[in-house]
C-alpha positions, 0 to 999 in steps of 0.5 A, a space after each residue: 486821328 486813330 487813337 481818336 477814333 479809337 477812344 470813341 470806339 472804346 467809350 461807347 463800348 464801356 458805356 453801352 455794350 452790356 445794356 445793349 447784348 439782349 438786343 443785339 442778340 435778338 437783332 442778329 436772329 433777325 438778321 441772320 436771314 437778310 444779311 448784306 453782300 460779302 463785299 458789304 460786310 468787310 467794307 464796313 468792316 474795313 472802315 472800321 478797324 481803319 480807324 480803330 488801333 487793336 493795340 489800345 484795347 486788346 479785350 479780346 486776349 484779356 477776356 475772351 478764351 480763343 481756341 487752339 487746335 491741335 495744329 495750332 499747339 504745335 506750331 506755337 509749341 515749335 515757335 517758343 521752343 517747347 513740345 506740343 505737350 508742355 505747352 499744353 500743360 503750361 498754358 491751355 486747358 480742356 474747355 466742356 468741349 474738348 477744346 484747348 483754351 487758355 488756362 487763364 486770362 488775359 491770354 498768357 501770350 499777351 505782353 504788357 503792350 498789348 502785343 502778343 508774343 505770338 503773334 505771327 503764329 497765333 490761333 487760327 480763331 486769333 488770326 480772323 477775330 472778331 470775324 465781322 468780315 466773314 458772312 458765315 460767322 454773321 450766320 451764328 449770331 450768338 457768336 457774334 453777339 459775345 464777338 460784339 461783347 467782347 471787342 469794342 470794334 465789332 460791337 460798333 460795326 454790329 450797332 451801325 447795322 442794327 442802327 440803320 436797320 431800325 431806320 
């Protein structure tokens, strides 16, 4: 039943998301200021992401550029057995921000199963994503938006609210 739910999820993703961005991004400006509970948000989230396998797609870690922190690089550096600054050189870079991202994608901690080989300590930004359970990141919508772009699940918990929303 999973991987079921999970090729639909996919499939409607592939077929739709693109087309479907300006409008989403348009929506949460709108939505932004009528968000549901907290209790709504991860109970829809929930349902979602009970029927939906992250190991099937992982878009998210070949196309999306998560953040490292500081504290991140040391603990991902200690638990693959380099110092914080060889990691850095080996696998991140210095984005227009100042922030540490992947050097290259598909994340470089990402196995060809489609787990990742960090993932106990993975980044904090890895550990929450595609963070459609937190009302705050609802709040900034562009985020969301590319959040919606970038994973199947989050793209349809975003278009359940836009759909009944339009009703």
């Amino acid at each position: 039943m999973k991987t079921n739910q999970t090729d639909k999820i996919i499939r409607s993703w592939q077929t739709n998301a693109r087309k479907a961005i300006p409008a989403i991004r348009t929506f949460l400006k709108r939505f932004a200021g009528s968000l549901p509970t907290q209790r709504v948000l991860e109970e829809v989230h929930e349902e979602v992401f009970s029927g939906f396998d992250c190991l099937s797609c992982a878009s998210c870690c070949k196309n999306s550029s998560p953040v490292f922190t500081r504290a991140d690089i040391s603990r991902i550096a200690g638990y693959i057995g380099l110092k914080p600054g060889e990691m850095e050189t080996r696998f991140l870079v210095s984005d227009k921000e100042g922030d540490f991202i992947p050097a290259s994608k598909p994340c470089p901690f990402l196995e060809t199963d489609n787990t990742c080989r960090v993932y106990e300590v993975r980044p904090k930004s890895c550990r929450g994503f595609p963070h459609t359970d937190n009302r705050t990141a609802w709040e900034r919508h562009a985020v969301m938006a590319g959040n919606a772009a970038a994973c199947p699940a989050a793209f349809a918990i975003v278009e359940r609210f836009r759909t009944s929303a339009k009703a």
